[in-house]
TIMAR-800627 format. One record per residue: residue in three letters; x, y, z of N, C-alpha, C, O in turn. Coordinates in steps of 0.02 Angstrom, whole numbers, plus 50000, padded with zeros to 5 digits. Layout:
<nodes>
AlaXYZXYZXYZXYZ;...
</nodes>
This chain:
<nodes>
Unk543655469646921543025471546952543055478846975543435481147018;Unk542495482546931542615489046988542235490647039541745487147051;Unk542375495747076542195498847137541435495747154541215492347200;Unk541105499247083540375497447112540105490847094539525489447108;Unk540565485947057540255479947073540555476147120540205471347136;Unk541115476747151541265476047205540875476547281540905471947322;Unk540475483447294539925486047332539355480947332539085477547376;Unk539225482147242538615477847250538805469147271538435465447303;Unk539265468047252539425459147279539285459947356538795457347382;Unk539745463847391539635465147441538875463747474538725459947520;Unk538425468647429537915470247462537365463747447536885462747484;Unk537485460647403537335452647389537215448447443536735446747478;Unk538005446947436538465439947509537855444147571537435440247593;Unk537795451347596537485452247649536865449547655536725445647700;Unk536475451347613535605448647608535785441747614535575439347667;Unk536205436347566536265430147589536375428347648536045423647671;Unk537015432747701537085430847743536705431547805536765427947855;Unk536235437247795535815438247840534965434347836534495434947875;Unk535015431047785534565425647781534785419747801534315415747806;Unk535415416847818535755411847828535825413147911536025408347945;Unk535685418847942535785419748010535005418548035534865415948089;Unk534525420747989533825418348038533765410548023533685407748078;Unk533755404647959533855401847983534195397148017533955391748032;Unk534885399448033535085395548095534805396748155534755392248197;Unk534565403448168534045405148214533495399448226533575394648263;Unk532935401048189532325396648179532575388648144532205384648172;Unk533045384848096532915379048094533605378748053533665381247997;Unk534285374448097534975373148039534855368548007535275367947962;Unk534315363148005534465359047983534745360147880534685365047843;Unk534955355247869535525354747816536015359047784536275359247728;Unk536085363747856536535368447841537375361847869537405356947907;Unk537905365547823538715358847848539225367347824539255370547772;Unk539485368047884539955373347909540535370647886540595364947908;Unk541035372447849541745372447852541955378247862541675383247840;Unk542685377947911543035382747956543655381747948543835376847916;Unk544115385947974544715381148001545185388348002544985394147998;Unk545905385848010546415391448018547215385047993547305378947989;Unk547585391047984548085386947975548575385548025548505389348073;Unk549005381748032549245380848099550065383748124550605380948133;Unk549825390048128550545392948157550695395048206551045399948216;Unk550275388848272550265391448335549685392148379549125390348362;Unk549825394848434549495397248476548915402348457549125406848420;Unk548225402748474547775407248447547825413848517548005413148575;Unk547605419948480547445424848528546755426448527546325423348497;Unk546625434848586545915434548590545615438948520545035440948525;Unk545995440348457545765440748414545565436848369545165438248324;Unk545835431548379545345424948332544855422048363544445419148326;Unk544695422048456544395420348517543795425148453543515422748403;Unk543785431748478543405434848474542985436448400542405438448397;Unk543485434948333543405438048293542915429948253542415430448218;Unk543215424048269542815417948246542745413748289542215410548286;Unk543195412248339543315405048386542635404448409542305399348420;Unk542525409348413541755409448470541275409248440540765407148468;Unk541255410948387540715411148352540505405148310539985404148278;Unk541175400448320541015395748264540715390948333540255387048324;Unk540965391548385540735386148444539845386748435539505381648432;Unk539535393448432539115397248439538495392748397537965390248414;Unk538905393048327538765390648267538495381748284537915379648287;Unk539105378148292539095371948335538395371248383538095365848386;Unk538165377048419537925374248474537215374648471536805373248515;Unk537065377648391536615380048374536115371148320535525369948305;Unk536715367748312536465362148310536735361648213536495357148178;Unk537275367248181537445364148117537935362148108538465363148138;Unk537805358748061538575352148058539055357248044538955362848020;Unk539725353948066540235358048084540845353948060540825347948075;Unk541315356048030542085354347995542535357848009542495363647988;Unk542945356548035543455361648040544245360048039544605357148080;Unk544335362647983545075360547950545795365547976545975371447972;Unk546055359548001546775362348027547225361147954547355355647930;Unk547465368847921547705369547857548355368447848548705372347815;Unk548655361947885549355361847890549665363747814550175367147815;Unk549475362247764549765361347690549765368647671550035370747620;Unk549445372647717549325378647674549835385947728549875392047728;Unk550145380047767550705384447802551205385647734551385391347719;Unk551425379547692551945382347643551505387047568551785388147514;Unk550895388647584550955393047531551475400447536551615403647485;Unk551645401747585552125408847611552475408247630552825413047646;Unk552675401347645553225401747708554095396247689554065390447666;Unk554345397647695555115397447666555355390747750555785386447740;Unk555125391047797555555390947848554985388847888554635393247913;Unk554785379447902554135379547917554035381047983553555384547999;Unk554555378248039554495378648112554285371548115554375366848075;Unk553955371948179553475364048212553035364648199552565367148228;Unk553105361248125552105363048118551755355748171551185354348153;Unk551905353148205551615346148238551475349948307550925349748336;Unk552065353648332551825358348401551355364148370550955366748408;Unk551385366048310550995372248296550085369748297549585372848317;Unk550195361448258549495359648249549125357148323548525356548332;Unk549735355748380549355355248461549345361848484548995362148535;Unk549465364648476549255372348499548595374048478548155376948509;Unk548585371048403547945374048396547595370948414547145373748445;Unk547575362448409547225358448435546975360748521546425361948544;Unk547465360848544547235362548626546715368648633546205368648668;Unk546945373648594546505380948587545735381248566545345385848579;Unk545575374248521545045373848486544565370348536543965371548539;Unk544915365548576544475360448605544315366948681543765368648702;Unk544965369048704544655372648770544245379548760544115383348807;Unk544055380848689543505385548675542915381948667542405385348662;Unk542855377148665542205373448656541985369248611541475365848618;Unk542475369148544542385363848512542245357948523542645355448563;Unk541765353848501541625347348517541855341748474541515340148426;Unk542505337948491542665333048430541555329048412541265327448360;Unk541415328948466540815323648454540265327248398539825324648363;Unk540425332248403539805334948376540205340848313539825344648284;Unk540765340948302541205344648254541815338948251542165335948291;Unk541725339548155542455333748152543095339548139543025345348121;Unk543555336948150544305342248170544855337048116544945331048126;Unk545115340148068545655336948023546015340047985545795344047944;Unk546515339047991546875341747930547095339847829547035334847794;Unk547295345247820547395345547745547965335447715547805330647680;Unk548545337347753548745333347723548485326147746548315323347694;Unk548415323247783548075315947793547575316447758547235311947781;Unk547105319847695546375317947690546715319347603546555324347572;Unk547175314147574547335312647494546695314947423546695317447367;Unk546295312347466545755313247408545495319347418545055320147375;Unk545535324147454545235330447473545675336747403545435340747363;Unk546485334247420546925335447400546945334747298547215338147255;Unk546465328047297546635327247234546135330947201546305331847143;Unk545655333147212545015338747194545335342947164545075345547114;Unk546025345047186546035351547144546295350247082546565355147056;Unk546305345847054546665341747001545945346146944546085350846907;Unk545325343546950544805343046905544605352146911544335354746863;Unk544775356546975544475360547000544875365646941544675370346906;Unk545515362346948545985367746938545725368546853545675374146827;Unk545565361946814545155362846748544585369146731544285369546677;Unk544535372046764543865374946782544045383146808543595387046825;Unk544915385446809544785392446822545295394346766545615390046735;Unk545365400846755545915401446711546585405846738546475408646792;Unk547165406746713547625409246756547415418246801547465420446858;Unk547125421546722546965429346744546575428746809546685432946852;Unk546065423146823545455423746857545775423846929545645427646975;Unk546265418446927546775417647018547275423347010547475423547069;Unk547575427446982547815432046983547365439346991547655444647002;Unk546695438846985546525445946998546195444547082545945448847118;Unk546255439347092545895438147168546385443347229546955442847252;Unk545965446947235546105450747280546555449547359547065452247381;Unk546045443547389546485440747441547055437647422547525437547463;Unk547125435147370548015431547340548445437647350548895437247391;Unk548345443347317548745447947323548835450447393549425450647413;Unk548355452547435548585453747489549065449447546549525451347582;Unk548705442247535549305437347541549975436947537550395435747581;Unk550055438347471550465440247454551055444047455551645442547449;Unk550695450847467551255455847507551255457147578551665461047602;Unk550885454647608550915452547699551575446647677552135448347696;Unk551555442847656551895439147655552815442047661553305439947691;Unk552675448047610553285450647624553515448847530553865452947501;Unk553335444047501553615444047435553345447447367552865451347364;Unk553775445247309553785449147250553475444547206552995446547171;Unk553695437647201553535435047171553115428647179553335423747208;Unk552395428847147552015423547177552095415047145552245414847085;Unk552035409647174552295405047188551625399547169551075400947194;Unk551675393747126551125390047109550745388547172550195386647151;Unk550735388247235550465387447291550255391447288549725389747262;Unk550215397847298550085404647321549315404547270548715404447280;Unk549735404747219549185406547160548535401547140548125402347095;Unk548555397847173547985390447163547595391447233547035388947240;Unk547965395847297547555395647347546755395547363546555392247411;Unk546415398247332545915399347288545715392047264545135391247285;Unk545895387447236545825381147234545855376347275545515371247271;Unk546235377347315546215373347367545815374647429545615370347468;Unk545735380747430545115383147486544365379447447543895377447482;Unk544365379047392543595376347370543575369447366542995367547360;Unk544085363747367544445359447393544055357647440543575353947431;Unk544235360447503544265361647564543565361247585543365357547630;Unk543095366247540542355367147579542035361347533541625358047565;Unk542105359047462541895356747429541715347947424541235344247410;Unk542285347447440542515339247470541895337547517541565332447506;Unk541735341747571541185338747631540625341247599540155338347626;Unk540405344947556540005348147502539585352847574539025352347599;Unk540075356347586540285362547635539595368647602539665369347541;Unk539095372147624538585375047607538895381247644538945386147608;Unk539025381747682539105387947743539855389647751540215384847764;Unk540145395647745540665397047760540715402647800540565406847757;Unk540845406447860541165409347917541625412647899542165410447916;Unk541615420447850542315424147845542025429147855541445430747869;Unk542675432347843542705442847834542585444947779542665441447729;Unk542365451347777542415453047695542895452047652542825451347591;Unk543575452147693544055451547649544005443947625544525442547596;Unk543765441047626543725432647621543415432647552543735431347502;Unk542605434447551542195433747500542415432247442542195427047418;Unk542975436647399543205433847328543225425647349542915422047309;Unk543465422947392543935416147400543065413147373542965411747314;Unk542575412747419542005410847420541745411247352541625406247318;Unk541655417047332541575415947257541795412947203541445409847163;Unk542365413747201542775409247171542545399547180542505394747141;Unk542445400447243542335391947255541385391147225541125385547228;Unk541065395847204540555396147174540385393047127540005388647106;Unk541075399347107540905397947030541475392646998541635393246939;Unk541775387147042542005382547026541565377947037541655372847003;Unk541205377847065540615373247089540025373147033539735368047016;Unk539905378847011539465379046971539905377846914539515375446872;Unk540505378046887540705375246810540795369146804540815366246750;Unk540895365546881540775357946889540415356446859540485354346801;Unk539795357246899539095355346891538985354946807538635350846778;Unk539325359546780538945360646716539405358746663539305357946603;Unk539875358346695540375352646639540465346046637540375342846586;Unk540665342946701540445337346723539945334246722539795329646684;Unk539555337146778538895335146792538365334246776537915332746816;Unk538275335146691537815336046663537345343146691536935344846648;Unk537335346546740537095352046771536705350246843536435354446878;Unk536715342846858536605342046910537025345546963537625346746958;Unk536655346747013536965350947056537295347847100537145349247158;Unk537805342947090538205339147129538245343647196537905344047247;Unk538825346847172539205349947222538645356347220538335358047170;Unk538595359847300538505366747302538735372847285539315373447268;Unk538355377547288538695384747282538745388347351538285392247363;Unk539145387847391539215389847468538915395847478538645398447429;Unk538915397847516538475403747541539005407647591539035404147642;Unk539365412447597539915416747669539335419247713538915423547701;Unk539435414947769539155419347849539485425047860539885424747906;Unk539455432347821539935435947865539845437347935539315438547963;Unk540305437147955540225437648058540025443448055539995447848012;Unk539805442848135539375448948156539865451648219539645454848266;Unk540535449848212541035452048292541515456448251541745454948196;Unk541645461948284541995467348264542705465848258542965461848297;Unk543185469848195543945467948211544205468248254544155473948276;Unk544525464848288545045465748344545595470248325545985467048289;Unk545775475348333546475477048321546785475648374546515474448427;Unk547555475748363548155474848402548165477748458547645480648474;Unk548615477948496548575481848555549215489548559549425493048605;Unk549375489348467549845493348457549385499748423549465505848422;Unk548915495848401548335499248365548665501148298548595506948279;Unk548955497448265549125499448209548815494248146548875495048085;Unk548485488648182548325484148134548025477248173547995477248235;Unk547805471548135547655467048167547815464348225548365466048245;Unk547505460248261548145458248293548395453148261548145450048214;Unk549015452048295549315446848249550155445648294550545449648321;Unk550145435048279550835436348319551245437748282551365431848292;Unk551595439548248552165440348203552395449848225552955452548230;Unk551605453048234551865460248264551975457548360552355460748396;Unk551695453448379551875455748455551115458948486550975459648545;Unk550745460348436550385463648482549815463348500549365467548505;Unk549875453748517549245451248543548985449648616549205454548647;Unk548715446548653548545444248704548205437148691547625436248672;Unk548805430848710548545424548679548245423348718548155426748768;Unk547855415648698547195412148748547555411248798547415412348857;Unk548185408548770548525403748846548995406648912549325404048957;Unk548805413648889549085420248949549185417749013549105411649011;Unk549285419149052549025420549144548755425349143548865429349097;Unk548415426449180548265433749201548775438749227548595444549235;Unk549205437549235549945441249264550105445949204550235451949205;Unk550045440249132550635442349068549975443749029550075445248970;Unk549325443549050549005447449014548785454649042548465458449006;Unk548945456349102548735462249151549665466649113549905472349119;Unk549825462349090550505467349101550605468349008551055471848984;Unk550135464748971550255466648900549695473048866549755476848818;Unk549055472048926548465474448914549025483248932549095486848883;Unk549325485548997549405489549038550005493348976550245498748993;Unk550155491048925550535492648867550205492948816550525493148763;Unk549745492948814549245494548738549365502848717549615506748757;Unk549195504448659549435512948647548435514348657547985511248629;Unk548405519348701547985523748705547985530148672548165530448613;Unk547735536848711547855544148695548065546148758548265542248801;Unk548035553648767548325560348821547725559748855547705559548916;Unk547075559248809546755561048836546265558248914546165552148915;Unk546045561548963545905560149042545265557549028545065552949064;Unk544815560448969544075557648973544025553148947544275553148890;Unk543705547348971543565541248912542905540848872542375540948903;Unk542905540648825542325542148781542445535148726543005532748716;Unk541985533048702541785528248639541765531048585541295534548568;Unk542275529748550542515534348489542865530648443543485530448440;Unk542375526548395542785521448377543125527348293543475525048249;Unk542945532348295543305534048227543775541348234543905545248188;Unk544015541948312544305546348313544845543948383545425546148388;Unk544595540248422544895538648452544815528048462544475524348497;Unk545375527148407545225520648393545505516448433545205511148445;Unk546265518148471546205512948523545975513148578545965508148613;Unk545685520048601545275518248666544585514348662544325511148707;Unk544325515248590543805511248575543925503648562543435499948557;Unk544505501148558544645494848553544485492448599544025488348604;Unk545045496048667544975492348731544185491648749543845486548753;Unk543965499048761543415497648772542825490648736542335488348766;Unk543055488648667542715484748648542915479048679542445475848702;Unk543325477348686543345471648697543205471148797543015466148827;Unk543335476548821543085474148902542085475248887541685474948934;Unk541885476348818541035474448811540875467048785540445463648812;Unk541285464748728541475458148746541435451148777541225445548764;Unk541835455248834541845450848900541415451648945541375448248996;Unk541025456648927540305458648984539745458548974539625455248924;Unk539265460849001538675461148962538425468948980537895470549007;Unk538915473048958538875480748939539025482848876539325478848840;Unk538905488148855538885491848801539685496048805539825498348860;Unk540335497348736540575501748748540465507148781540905509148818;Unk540045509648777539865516548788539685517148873539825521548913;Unk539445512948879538985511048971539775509649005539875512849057;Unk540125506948990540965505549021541375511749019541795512649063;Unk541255517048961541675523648948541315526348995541655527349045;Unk540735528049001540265530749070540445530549134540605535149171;Unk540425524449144540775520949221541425524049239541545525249298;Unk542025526149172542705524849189542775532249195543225534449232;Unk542295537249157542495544749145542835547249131542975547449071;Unk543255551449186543985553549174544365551049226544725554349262;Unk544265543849229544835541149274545525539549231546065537549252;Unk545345541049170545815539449126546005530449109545765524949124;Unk546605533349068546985524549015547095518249057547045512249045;Unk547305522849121547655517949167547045512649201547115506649209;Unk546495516449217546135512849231545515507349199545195502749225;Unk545535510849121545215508449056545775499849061545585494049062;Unk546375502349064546585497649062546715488849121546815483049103;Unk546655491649184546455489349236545985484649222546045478549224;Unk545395488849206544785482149187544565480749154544045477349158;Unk544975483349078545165478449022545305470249043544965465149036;Unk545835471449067546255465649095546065460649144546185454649153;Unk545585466649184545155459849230544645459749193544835465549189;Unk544145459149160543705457849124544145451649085544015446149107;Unk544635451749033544675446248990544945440749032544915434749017;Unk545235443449095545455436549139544565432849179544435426849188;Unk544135438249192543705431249206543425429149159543245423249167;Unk543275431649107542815429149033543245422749022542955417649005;Unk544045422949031544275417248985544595411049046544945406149035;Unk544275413849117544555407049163544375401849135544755397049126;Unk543795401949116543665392349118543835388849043543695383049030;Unk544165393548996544395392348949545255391448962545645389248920;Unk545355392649000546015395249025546215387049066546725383649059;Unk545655385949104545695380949164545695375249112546145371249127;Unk545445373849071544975371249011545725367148979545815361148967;Unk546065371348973546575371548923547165367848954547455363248925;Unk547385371149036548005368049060547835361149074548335357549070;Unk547365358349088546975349649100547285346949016547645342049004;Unk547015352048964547145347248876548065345648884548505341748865;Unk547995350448916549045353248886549535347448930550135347048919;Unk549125342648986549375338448996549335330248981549535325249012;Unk548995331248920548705325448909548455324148803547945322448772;Unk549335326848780549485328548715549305321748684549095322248626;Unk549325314748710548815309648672548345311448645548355312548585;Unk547695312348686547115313048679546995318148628546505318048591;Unk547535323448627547335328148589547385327648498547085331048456;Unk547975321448487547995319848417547645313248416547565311348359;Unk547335307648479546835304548461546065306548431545675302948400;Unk545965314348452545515318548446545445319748342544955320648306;Unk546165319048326546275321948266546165318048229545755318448184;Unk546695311048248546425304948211545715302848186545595301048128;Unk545225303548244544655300948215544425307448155544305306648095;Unk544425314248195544405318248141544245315848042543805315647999;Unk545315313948060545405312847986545085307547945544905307447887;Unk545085302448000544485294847968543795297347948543625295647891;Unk543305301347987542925302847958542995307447904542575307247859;Unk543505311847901543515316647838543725313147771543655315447714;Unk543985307647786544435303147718543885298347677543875296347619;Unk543415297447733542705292947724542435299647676542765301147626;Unk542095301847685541795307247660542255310247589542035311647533;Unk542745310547608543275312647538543475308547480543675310847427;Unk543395301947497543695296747451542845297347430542755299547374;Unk542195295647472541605295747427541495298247379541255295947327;Unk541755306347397541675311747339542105310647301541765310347249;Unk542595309747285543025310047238542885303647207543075304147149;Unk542695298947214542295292947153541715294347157541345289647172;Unk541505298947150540865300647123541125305647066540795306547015;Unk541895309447079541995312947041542075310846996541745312446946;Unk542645305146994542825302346942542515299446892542735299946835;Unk541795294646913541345292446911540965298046854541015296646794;Unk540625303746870540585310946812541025310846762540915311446702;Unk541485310246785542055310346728542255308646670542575310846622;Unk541865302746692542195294646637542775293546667543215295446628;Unk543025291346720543655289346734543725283746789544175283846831;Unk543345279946785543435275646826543485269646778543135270246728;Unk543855263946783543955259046746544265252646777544375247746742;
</nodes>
């Protein structure tokens, strides 16, 4: 793909997605959200900020909501799994004390839901090797990952993400730009379904990417996302102590004046973004206020700003963290309804097929 059809995809997914934002505005009905993250832990206020919130947002706006904890898709990269069972209550705890509603959003993961899993069997009929090798996010995957050589997991990811939205016949998806190939891809697997299988009935959908409307978070090193593996985040489950003392270490400039400068002076514009964020001010109206009191004090009420925005998420959270039943009874039902829904689809698949006997 070059440059400029790249742009123009781009400029596509936007008009869709900004038609997909009025109506959730004015009317969700038969809009069905799939979400999720994979589970390597504890979330920070860059996933808070960059989706957590937005998908609650999404939720509260009245559209159906899925959201998949990607335990299976921890070993597409990873050599050395850890606890993925403490990694998946971390997230569990993080999801529910942002606002997730098990009642009104189902919560499940990859491996308990078999038939979700077996989709990619027919899916995988339907791409060819060049097509998962030029996907852009695989590669970047890829070398974040740190390796050379990509791995049948790695390279089907792309399949299993359409899996994933496809199974609940998922219409709406919640990414970044960098996401979109994935989305497309699950398109145009959806549409070779349809038209191989399906006689051209439109079984399955062609999803649509919400791109978000919340700015990147960078790190607090300012060199890149945030992210735990650099260190240089500020998690949900802070105190205010160890977040006043991680915020008070962020890299700033020399400089005494504070100004909103997100393309010359990018980490003072971070902080500043994110104490707008947590307020109901403008970067620029907070750089005003602070003048030339300088970093030290940019940083001050950085720090108290994300400690009251996230008390009652905070308070929210130490009540879940003592009461780790509830939190994989939460999951369980999750997966019953997702397995209901998954085994339907998949004999219906089979059923297209000729393969039921």
């Amino acid at each position: 793909m070059t440059e400029t059809d790249r742009t123009d995809s781009y400029s596509t997914s936007q008009k869709r997605s900004d038609a997909l934002w009025e109506k959730i505005r004015t009317d969700p009905s038969g809009l069905r959200m799939l979400t999720g993250d994979r589970p390597t832990g504890a979330l920070h206020i860059g996933h808070y900020f960059g989706s957590l919130r937005n998908r609650v947002r999404l939720q509260d706006a009245g559209v159906e909501s899925w959201v998949i904890v990607a335990d299976y898709q921890v070993i597409t990269d990873r050599e050395i799994l850890g606890d993925i069972q403490g990694s998946v209550r971390e997230l569990l705890t993080d999801y529910l004390a942002a606002g997730i509603d098990p009642e009104r959003s189902t919560i499940f993961t990859h491996s308990a839901v078999p038939a979700l899993n077996q989709l990619m069997l027919p899916f995988l009929s339907l791409v060819t090797q060049p097509e998962l090798e030029r996907n852009p996010t695989v590669k970047a995957e890829l070398q974040a990952a740190g390796k050379t050589a990509m791995g049948g997991l790695m390279l089907t990811y792309p399949v299993h993400q359409a899996a994933d939205i496809l199974f609940c016949h998922g219409n709406l998806v919640p990414v970044g730009k960098d996401q979109l190939p994935h989305i497309e891809q699950t398109r145009v697997i959806a549409r070779r379904f349809n038209e191989r299988y399906a006689d051209g009935e439109a079984y399955f959908p062609e999803p649509d990417a919400l791109l978000s409307e919340a700015p990147t978070i960078l790190g607090l090193d300012g060199s890149a996302k945030m992210s735990k593996s650099l260190g240089n985040t500020v998690m949900l489950r802070m105190s205010p102590e160890e977040t006043l003392k991680k915020i008070k270490k962020a890299k700033t400039d020399s400089e005494r004046l504070i100004t909103y400068d997100p393309e010359n002076r990018l980490e003072v514009a971070n902080l500043l973004m994110l104490s707008s964020l947590c307020s109901d001010r403008t970067p620029e109206e907070i750089a005003e206020e602070i003048g030339d009191k300088g970093a030290g004090t940019l940083k001050i009420m950085t720090a108290e700003l994300i400690n009251e925005h996230l008390a009652p998420l905070r308070a929210r959270r130490a009540e879940l963290e003592k009461d780790p039943g509830y939190l994989f009874s939460v999951l369980r039902a999750g997966n019953e309804r997702a397995n209901a829904v998954a085994d339907e689809t998949l004999a219906h698949v089979r059923e297209v097929m000729g393969m039921v006997y």
